[in-house]
C-alpha positions as CSV (number, residue, x, y, z in Angstrom):
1,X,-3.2,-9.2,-16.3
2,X,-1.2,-6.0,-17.3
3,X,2.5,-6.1,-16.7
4,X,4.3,-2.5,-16.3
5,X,8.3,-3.5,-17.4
6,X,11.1,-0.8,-15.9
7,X,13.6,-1.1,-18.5
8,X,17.4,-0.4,-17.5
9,X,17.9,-3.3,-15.4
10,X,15.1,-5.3,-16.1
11,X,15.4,-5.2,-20.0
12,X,18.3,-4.2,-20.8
13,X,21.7,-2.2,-19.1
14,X,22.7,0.5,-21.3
15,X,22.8,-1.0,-25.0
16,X,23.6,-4.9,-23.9
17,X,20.6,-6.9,-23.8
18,X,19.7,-8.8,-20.7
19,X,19.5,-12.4,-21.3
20,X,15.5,-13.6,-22.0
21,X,14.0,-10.4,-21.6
22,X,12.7,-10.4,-25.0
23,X,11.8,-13.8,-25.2
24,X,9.6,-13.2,-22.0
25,X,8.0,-10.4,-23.4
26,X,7.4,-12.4,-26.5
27,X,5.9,-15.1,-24.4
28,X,3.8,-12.8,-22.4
29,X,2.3,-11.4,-25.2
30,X,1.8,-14.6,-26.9
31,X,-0.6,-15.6,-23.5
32,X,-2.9,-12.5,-23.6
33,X,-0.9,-10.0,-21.2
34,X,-0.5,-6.5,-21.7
35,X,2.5,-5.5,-22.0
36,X,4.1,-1.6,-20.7
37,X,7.7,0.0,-20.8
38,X,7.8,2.4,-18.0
39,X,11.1,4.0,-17.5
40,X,12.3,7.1,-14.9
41,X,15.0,7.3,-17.7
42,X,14.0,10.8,-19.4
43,X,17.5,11.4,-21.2
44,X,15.9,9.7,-24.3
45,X,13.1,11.0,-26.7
46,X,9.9,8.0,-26.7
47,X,10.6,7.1,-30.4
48,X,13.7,6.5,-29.6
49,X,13.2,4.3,-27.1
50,X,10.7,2.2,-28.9
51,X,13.2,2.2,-31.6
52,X,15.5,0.4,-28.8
53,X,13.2,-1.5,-28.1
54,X,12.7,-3.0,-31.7
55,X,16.2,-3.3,-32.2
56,X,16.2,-5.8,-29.4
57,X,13.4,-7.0,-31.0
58,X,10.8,-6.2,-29.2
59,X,7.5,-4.8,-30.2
60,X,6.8,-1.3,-28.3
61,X,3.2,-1.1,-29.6
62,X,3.1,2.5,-28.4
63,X,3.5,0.7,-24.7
64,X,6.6,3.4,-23.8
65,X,5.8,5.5,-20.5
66,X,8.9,8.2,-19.7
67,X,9.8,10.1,-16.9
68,X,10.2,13.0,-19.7
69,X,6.4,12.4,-20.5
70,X,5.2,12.6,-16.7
71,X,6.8,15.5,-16.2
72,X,6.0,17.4,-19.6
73,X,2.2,16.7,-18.9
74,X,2.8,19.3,-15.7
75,X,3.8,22.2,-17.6
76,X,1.0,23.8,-19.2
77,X,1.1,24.7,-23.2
78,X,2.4,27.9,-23.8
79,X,4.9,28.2,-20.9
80,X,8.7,28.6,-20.6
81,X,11.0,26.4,-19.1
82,X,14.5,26.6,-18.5
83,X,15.3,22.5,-19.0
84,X,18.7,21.0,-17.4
85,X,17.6,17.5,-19.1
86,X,18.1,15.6,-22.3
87,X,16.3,15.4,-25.5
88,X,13.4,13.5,-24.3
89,X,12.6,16.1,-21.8
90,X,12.9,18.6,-24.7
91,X,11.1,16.8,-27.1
92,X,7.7,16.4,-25.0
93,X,7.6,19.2,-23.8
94,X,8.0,21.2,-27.2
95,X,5.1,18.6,-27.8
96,X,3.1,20.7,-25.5
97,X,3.7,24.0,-27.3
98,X,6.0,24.7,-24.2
99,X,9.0,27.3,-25.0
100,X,12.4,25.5,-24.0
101,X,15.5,27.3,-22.8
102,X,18.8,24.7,-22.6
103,X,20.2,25.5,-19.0
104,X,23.7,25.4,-21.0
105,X,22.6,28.4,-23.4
106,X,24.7,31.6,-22.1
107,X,21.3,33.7,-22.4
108,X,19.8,30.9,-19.5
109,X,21.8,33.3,-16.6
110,X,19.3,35.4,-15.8
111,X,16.1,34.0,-17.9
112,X,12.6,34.9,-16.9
113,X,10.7,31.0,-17.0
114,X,7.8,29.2,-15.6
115,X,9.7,26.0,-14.4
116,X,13.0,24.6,-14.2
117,X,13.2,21.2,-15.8
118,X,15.7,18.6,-14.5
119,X,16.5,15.3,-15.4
120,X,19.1,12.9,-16.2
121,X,22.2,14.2,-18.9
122,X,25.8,13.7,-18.9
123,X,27.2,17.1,-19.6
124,X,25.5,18.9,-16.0
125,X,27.9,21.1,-14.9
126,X,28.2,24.0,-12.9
127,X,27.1,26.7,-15.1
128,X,23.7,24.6,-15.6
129,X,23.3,24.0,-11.8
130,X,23.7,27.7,-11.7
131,X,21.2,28.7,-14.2
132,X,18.3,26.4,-12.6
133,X,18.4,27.8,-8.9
134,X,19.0,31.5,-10.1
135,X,15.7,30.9,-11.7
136,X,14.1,28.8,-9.2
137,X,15.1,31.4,-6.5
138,X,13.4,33.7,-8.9
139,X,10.3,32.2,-8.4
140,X,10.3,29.3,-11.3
141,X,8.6,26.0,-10.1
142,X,11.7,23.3,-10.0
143,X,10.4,20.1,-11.7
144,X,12.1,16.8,-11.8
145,X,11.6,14.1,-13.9
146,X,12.7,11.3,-11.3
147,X,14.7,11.2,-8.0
148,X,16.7,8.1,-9.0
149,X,20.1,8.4,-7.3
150,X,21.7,6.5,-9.4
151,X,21.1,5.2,-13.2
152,X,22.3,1.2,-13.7
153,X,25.4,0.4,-16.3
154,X,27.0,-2.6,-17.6
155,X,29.7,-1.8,-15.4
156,X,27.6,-0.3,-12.1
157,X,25.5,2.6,-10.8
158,X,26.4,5.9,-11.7
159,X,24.9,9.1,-10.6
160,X,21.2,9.4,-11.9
161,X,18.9,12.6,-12.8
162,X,18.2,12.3,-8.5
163,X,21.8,13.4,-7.9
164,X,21.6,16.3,-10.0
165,X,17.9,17.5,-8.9
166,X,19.0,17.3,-5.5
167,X,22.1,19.6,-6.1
168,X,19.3,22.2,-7.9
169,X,17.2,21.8,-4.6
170,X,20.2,23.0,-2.4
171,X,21.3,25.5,-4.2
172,X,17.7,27.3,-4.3
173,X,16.3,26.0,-1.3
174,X,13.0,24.5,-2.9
175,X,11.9,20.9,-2.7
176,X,11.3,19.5,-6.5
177,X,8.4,18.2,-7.6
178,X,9.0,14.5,-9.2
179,X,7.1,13.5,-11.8
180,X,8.5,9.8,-12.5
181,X,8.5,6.5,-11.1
182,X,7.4,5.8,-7.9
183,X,5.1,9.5,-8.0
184,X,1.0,10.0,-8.9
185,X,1.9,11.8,-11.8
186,X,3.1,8.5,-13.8
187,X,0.9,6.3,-11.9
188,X,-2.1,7.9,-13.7
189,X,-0.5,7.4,-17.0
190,X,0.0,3.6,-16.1
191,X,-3.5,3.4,-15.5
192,X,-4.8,4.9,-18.4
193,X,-2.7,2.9,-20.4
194,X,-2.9,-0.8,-18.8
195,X,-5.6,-0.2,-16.4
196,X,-6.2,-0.7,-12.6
197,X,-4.9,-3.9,-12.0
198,X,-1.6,-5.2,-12.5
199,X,2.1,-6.1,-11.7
200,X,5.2,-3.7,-11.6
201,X,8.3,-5.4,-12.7
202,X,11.6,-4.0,-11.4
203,X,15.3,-3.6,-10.2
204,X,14.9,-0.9,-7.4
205,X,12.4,-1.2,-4.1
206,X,13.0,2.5,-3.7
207,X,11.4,3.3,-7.3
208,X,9.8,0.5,-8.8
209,X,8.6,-1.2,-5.3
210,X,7.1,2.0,-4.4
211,X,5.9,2.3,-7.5
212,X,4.1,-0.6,-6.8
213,X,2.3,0.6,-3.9
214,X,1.3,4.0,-5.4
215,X,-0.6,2.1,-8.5
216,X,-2.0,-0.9,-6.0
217,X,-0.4,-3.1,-7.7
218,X,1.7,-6.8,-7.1
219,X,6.0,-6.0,-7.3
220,X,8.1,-8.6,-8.7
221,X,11.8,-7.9,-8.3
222,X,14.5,-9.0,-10.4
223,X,17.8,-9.3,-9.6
224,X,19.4,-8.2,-12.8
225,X,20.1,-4.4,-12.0
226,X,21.0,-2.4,-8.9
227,X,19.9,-5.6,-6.6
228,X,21.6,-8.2,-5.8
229,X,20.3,-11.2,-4.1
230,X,22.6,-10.3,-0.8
231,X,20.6,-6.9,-0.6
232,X,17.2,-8.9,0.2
233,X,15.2,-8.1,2.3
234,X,14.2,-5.2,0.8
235,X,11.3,-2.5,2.0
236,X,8.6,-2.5,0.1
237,X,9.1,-6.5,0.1
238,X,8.1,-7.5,-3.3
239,X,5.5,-10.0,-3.6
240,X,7.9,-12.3,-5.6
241,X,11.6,-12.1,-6.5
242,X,13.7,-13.8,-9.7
243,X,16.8,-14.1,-11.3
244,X,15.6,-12.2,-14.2
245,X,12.1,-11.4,-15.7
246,X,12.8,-14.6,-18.3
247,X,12.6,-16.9,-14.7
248,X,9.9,-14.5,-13.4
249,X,7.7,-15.4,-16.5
250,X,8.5,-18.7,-17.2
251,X,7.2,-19.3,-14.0
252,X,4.6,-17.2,-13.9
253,X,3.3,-19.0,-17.2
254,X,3.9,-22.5,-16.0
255,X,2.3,-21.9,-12.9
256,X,-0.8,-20.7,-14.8
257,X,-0.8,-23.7,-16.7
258,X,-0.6,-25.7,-13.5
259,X,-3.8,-24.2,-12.3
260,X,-5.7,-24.8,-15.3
């Protein structure tokens, strides 16, 4: 069976490593499961990711799904985009050949693009959000990576790449396109990568539960990010729920072995 992991809240939370995780990846692997990383967090470029991913020592085997990919895979090579994102989103979409234009660059006030570009990044501020609805109101198509409210931390939620797209969509009067997590556009790069059948792995029933649904696929939900076990029920209701995805696999594993 294929196994499509969310990352912040499910691996890890920020840089501190959720207990197990990578000793239930390890186990997973070590039974014949494929193994995925899809994250709506589009701040980071892939390599680095998979380079986080090592250092926790786990084994990325070119397994890393972004946001940032999703939405770079809309743009079409040789277009200009005005991006209000991170790296990541920068990165794959000067993959594509696309020409990039930093929503913080003074020349951005005014610029003629194809699409706006918005995802997660600490340093939005006004003179960005002004940038991407002058040109969306001029006609650019307004892309997001994700619609995520909010992004999990160590120390709680704080505003995600959602809260910033939605301030864009005010301001010019257009509703985004969302490439992410729980949209068709990663869905179809799930399924080329693990398949048509599967299970989603995640924190969020707004994201990673409707994930679930759009990719037909089984949602476990672990309680080591944004939900808490006094939130349940939750809608979509997740086919199983655990303490972490080391509890989720352990027994998933045992109870295969049960059944043998």
């Amino acid at each position: 069976m294929a196994w499509a992991l969310d990352l912040d809240g499910v691996v890890w939370l920020e840089d501190e490593a959720i207990a197990g995780a990578a000793e239930a990846i390890a186990a997973l692997r070590a039974a014949g499961e494929h193994v995925g990383f899809v994250t709506n967090f589009s701040f980071g470029r892939r390599d680095d990711i998979a380079a986080k991913l090592e250092r926790h020592g786990i084994d990325a085997s070119n397994g890393v799904i972004t946001s940032a990919m999703a939405a770079a895979a809309l743009v079409p090579s040789g277009a200009r985009a005005l991006v209000c994102a991170g790296p990541g989103v920068v990165d794959e979409l000067q993959r594509r050949n696309v020409e990039t234009i930093d929503a913080s660059d003074p020349a951005a006030q005014g610029a003629s693009v194809d699409v706006v570009v918005v995802g997660y990044h600490p340093t939005f501020d006004y003179q960005r959000m002004t940038a991407a609805s002058t040109a969306v109101r001029n006609g650019a198509r307004l892309l997001g990576t994700n619609d995520d409210s909010t992004y999990p931390t160590a120390a709680g939620p704080v505003p995600g790449g959602g809260a910033l797209l939605a301030s864009i969509a005010v301001a010019s009067g257009v509703t985004p396109e969302i490439a992410g997590k729980p949209y068709q556009p990663i869905a179809d790069m799930v399924h080329e990568l693990l398949g048509p059948d599967g299970i989603m792995v995640g924190d969020r029933p707004d994201t990673d539960g409707r994930f679930a649904v759009t990719l037909g696929w089984k949602f476990a939900l672990v309680l080591t990010g944004v939900t808490s076990r006094i939130d349940l029920p939750v809608d979509p209701q997740p086919d199983v729920v655990a303490d972490s995805l080391h509890s989720l696999v352990s027994e998933a594993l045992s109870g295969r072995e049960r059944g043998k």
